[in-house]
Every structure is written in structure tokens, then in C-alpha cells.
C-alpha positions, 0 to 999 in steps of 0.5 A: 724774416728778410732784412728788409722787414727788420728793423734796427736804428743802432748806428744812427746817431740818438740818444741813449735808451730805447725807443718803445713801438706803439701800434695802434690797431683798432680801425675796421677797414670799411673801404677795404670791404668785402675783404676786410670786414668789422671782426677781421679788418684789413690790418689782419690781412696780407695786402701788399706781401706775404705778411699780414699789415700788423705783422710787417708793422710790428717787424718793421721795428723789431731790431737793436734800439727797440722795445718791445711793442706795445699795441692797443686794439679793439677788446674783439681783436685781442686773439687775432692780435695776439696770435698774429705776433706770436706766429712771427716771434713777436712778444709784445710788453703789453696788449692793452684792449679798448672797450670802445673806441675814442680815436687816437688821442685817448689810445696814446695817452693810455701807452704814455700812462703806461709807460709813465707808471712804469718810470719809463719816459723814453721816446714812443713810435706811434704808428698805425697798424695797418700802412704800408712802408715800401722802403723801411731802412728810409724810415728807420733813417727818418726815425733816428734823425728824428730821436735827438729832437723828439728826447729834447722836447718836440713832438715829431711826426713824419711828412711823406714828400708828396708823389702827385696832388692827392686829395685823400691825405691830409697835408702838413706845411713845414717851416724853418728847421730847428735849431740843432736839429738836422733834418727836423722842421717847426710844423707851419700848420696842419691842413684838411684834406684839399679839393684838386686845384689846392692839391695841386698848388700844394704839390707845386709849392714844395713846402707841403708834405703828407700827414702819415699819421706816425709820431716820435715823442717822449711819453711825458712830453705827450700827457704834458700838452695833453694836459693843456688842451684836454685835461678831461681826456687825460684823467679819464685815461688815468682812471681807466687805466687804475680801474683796468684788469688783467684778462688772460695775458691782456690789460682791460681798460676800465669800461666806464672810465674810458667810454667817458673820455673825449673822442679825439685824434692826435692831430686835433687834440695835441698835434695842432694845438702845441707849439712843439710840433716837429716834421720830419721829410720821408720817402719811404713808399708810405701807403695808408691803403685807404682804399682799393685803388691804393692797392692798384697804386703800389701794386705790379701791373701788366702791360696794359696797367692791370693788377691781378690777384687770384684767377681771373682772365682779363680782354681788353682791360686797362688800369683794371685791380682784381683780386679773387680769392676763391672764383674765376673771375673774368673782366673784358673791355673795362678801363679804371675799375676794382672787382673783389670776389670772396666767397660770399661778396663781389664788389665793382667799382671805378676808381674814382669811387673807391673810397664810397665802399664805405657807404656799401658797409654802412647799408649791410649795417642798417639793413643787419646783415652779417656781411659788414663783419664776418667772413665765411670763415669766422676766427675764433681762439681755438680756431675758425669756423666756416658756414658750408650750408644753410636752410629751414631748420638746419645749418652745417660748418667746417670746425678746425680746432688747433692742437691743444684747444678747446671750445667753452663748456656751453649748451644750446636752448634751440638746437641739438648738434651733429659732429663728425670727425673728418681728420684729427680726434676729438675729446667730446664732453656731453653731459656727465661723460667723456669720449673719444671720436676718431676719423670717420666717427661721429657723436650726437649733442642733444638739445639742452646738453652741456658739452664741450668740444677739444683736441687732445693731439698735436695735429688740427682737428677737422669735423663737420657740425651739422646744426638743426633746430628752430634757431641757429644764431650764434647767440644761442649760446650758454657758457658755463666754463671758457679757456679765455674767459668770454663768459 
């Protein structure tokens, strides 16, 4: 972990106490497709370094004048989360899983409540999982001039002085400073995202910032103007979190509670209705990586304004992002496009149209296709799977299971199963017994049998799963007993 990546406000002047990071992580990333996908989206993924977006986000403020993160993600995403800190020594206070999604505003107020019941009321970080900060040390700076304002009473967010008139951020207008408070201002107003010519006059007028969708305020501070403009959504928050329940190391909110309440955004339900909001300017090198062609803006370009990720082979292309994870791919004579290639998706698109690849994700999802949410490699608890082949009748998969894991104890009503075990040793459960299969072995999993799948060892175990039957979906499965309580 580099110096840069970790994050520590000691030595600023704020107030006593810590300051308690909430991470929210429960957007999918649809513009980011086919690499980021609904059950592993673009937070996941190491976009812009070596470190994963949730990862660099949760590192980021990790030092001396934190607590430990609080992070709130869709209940689909909790192993990926969980595991993901876990590699970089991250311990979160709490994984708090949404049953459905409301948005911003009901996520941050269940943290707020948490905190609250807790007796904690110190300041909340609200940030996204899933953006970009190219320079961290200036957005600690910004968070320790905003700590005095924020334990006073404001509810602070962060402006990012604007680098062009970009039309795909929302902006916020600063007024006077406050009182007091260097380096903080009254927010005038919040304004939607601008056609060209008001982008423009905004860039010009210099009073304009954009919206970062980062916030500074004390968790009280937060339910009380909660309180004022959506009392509906702060009691069905409290409900959800009395009717909440522990799984595993996670806290489930109640389903019904939750889903009842009002789906809104921070900026809408509290942001731009209290009389308490506060700015504070920044450039950090802030990016919500809304689209690909963000990642042509920050990334290092050739000569010729070119961005390559993978192997590809460029001839004459000018201002051209690719990004190939598995294939050769070769661009000539193209100017201002994005060409993705996974294994099983390839995307072209011009920059200006970046941002309709949305409309790509939502026709997979009409038409049903699994596109939209998996990858060829599927992530699951105890490892991944991966789709090698695929006819009538049959499928095979590459199966990694981890060192100490293992799969549910299920059967299957349409198909019998084939393991062989490629490196590693398998524990097999098939039926009343229980066998051993070494490198090079294989074992039979007839139709309608109980079994189970583990490793025993303290090196992966690698097997490839032959498939056959008359249907192959992965719903057709029966658990009976599971390690992480997926029943």
C-alpha cells in the first residue's frame, strides 16, 4: 500500500473524535458494460490501477482520524465486498446489505441510524464506491477544512473546480463563505446536468463547481433534515433496521420495511431542500467514471491520443480507448472510438455515444439474455466458475474452489455431473459416502444425488465439471445445507 493511497487527516486542524467512512456500493455500472456487468460491476474492477475502485475508495481513508468503514451494497454483492477488503486488510464496522434499492438517501439514512443507536454522532464520509480521486492527499486537505463546519451543524459536500463545460455532471453554484469557517461556502443552488452553451457559461462564471456526490455531516444532523423533508423515509429506515437480522458476518435490513420506503437521492431528499448546505472546492482529480470514454480521459495516451489496455495493434488511429482482456484486437484508421473486448462481448462506440451503452444493457435484459449480468467467470463464496463449452444436452465448466471451502450440499433434478480433478484434491459427498479425488481422478454425480463439493487443502482446487442432461440452468439447484446460508 503506497502513501499516496492511504489516508490520514491527523495534523489538520478538526475536531475531536473520528470521522466514520460510508461507502456506498450498490450501483451496476451499465455504461461500463461488457465489463462491468449487474452481479459484477465496475466497483469491482481495477479500472484506473492495480486496485480494485472499492478497494483504492475504502484505502483511501484508512489512516489516523477514521473509523473503520461502514459500507452498504446490494445483498448479490455482499461475498464480493466482503472479500475484496479483506485481501487489503480492510475490516469494515459493518456490511449492511439492501434488499432492493432506494437510492441514496434511505442507504445513508440506515448508516446515520446506525451510528445513532450506537451513540455515536460523529461526522459520516459518505462516498461512492466506485470514483476516481487522482490526487487523495488534496482530498483529505478538503475533508479536514470541511470537519469544523460539518460538527457545527452544515451538511457539507465536495465541488470539484470544473476542467472543461461537461455536460454529464451535475453542478453546484457556491455562495458567500461561512462564517468562521475558511475554505467552506453556502451552497447558492443545485443545477441538473446543462445542455453545451450553459456548461459553458457556467465554466466562465467561475462561481460554478461539479457535484461529486461526496458529503461531510454528522449522522443527527443528517435524520434531523431527513426528518423534515421525508419523514416517511426515515421511519421505514428505522423499521427496517429493527426488523434487520444478522446473516453470517452481515446485517440484513428487514425486506418489507425497507422496500416501503421512498426511493430518492441525497441531493433531492436533503441536499437541496435544507438551508444548511456547505461546499467545499477541490481539485483532487476526481472521476465518477461514468462512461468509457472517462477512461480515455484520465488514462496515459500515446502520441497520437490513444489509450491501450491488452493486446491490441493500432494504424492510424487518433484519440482511440481500447481495452482487450483476452483477444488481439486491431483498430486502423478510426478517430474518437471505444473498442471493448472480453471473452464473450465486444463493444464500438464513438465517444460522444459512450454514454448510450446503457441502452446495449437494457436490451440484453428485455430479450433475457445473460449478458447484462454475468461474465464468463461467475464469482461465487467459495470461488468462480467458468463457462468453457456448451451444446445439446451437455455443458462443461472450470471450477476453482479456495483452500478450506466448500460448495452447498444440493442435487440437481435434470442433470448427473462429471468431476475431474485437474490440480488440488477434492473431498467429494455423494450420498451416503465420502471420497477423496486426487490429480487426474475423476468422480460421477448421478442424477437426483445429494452431494457436495470441498477442499480440504491449503492450495486451490481445480476440476473441470462436465454437465449433461435436459436442462442445464443454474437453477436447478436444490440446497439442502449451505456454508453462507444461501438457502
Amino acid at each position: 500500500m503506497t502513501g499516496e493511497t492511504r489516508g490520514s487527516v491527523m495534523g489538520n486542524t478538526m475536531p475531536s473524535g473520528v470521522i466514520t467512512p460510508v461507502i456506498l456500493s450498490g450501483g451496476s455500472g451499465s455504461r461500463l458494460w461488457p465489463l462491468s456487468r449487474a452481479l459484477y460491476p465496475k466497483q469491482f474492477l481495477a479500472l484506473a490501477g492495480e486496485l480494485t475502485m472499492l478497494q483504492e475508495t475504502a484505502l483511501r481513508v484508512a489512516g489516523d482520524g477514521f473509523a473503520a468503514p461502514l459500507v452498504i451494497c446490494n445483498e448479490e454483492h455482499r461475498f464480493l465486498v466482503a472479500e475484496q477488503l479483506r485481501a487489503k486488510a480492510c475490516r469494515p464496522s459493518e456490511i449492511i446489505l439492501e434488499p432492493v434499492g432506494r437510492n441514496t438517501a434511505p442507504a445513508v439514512c440506515v448508516a446515520a441510524l446506525k451510528l445513532l443507536a450506537a451513540g455515536e454522532d460523529g461526522l459520516m464520509l459518505v462516498m461512492p464506491s466506485d470514483h476516481v480521486i487522482a490526487a487523495p492527499d488534496r482530498f483529505l486537505q478538503a475533508v479536514a477544512t470541511a470537519t469544523r463546519a460539518a460538527a457545527a451543524g452544515a451538511l457539507v459536500t465536495f465541488g470539484i473546480t470544473p476542467a472543461r463545460a461537461e455536460t454529464g455532471y451535475g453542478y453546484i453554484k457556491a455562495g458567500p463563505r461561512l462564517d468562521a469557517h475558511e475554505g467552506v461556502h453556502a451552497v447558492e443552488r443545485f443545477v441538473e446536468k446543462p445542455d453545451q452553451p450553459t456548461a459553458e457559461a457556467y465554466l466562465a462564471d467561475g462561481s460554478y463547481l461539479w457535484n461529486s456526490g461526496i458529503f461531510l455531516f454528522s449522522a443527527a444532523a443528517y435524520v434531523a433534515e431527513l426528518e423534515r423533508s421525508n419523514p416517511a423515509m426515515v421511519e421505514a429506515c428505522r423499521k427496517a433496521l429493527s426488523d434487520a437480522e444478522r446473516d453470517l458476518t452481515f446485517c440484513r435490513l428487514g425486506m418489507d420495511a425497507f422496500a416501503a420506503s421512498p426511493s430518492d437521492s441525497i441531493d433531492y431528499a436533503v441536499m437541496e431542500t435544507t438551508a444548511r448546505a456547505a461546499v467545499v472546492q477541490v481539485e483532487m482529480g476526481w472521476n465518477d467514471v461514468g462512461a468509457w470514454s472517462a477512461l480515455w480521459d484520465i488514462g496515459e495516451k500515446d502520441g497520437g491520443g490513444n489509450v491501450v489496455q491488452g493486446d491490441a495493434v493500432l494504424h492510424e488511429a487518433r484519440n482511440v480507448y481500447v481495452r482487450s482482456d483476452e483477444h488481439l484486437v486491431a483498430v486502423v484508421g478510426l478517430e474518437d472510438v471505444v473498442v471493448v473486448a472480453t471473452d464473450d462481448a465486444i463493444l464500438v462506440t464513438d465517444h460522444a455515444h459512450a454514454q448510450d451503452v446503457k441502452h446495449i444493457v437494457d436490451r440484453l435484459k428485455a430479450e433475457q439474455r445473460d449478458e447484462h449480468a454475468l461474465h464468463t467467470t461467475v464469482h461465487r463464496p467459495w470461488g468462480s466458475y467458468r463457462g468453457v463449452d456448451r451444446g445439446n444436452r451437455f455443458q462443461v465448466k472450470r471450477i476453482t474452489v479456495k483452500p478450506g471451502e466448500r460448495l452447498s450440499l444440493q442435487m440437481h433434478h435434470h442433470r448427473a455431473e462429471h468431476w475431474i480433478v485437474v490440480e488440488g484434491t477434492a473431498l467429494v459427498t455423494r450420498g451416503e459416502e465420502q471420497l477423496f479425488v486426487y490429480e487426474n481422478q475423476s468422480v460421477h454425480i448421478p442424477m437426483g444425488t445429494v452431494h457436495r463439493l470441498e477442499n480440504p487443502g491449503k492450495v486451490p482446487l481445480h476440476l473441470i465439471e462436465v454437465q449433461s442432461g435436459g436442462y442445464l440452468g443454474e437453477d436447478d439447484i436444490v440446497r439442502l445445507e449451505d456454508s453462507y446460508q444461501r438457502i
